[in-house]
N, C-alpha and C positions, 0 to 999 in steps of 0.2 A: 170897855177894855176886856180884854178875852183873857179864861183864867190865866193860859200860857204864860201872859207878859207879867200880872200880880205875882204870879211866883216866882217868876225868873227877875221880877226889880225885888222882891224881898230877900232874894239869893245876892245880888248883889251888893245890898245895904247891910247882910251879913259877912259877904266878904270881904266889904271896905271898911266895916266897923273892924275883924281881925284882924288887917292888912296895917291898919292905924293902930292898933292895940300892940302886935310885933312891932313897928318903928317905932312906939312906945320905949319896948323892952331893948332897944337898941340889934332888933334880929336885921342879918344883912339883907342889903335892899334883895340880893338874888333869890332866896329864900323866901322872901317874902313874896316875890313875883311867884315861884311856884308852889306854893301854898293859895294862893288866890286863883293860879287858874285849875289847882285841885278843886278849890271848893266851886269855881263855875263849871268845869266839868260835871261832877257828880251834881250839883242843882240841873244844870241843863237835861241829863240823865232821868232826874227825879221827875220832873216837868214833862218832859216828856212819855213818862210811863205813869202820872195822876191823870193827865189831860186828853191821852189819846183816846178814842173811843173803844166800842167794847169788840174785842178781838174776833178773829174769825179763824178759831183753831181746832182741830180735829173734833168732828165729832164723833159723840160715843153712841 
């Protein structure tokens, strides 16, 4: 399993853990949908900028 996919299902076990934590606290179901694709956004964001390889940016 490539790192990509271990972070991006750890991102998502934290987002359903929140997601469950808010219907908990009785937060509306709509809020709670975007709170959750907040936080897969910026995981997928994250994931993609731990995992990509090593850049090819100007040199000095």
């Amino acid at each position: 399993m490539s790192n990509f996919a271990i972070y991006m299902i750890g991102i998502v076990i934290v987002a359903g853990a929140l997601a469950y934590g808010a219907y908990a606290l009785s937060v509306s179901p709509v809020w709670i949908g975007v709170g959750a694709a907040v936080i897969l956004g910026f995981g997928l964001m994250g994931a993609v900028k731990k995992t990509r390889g090593p850049s090819n940016g100007p040199r000095r």
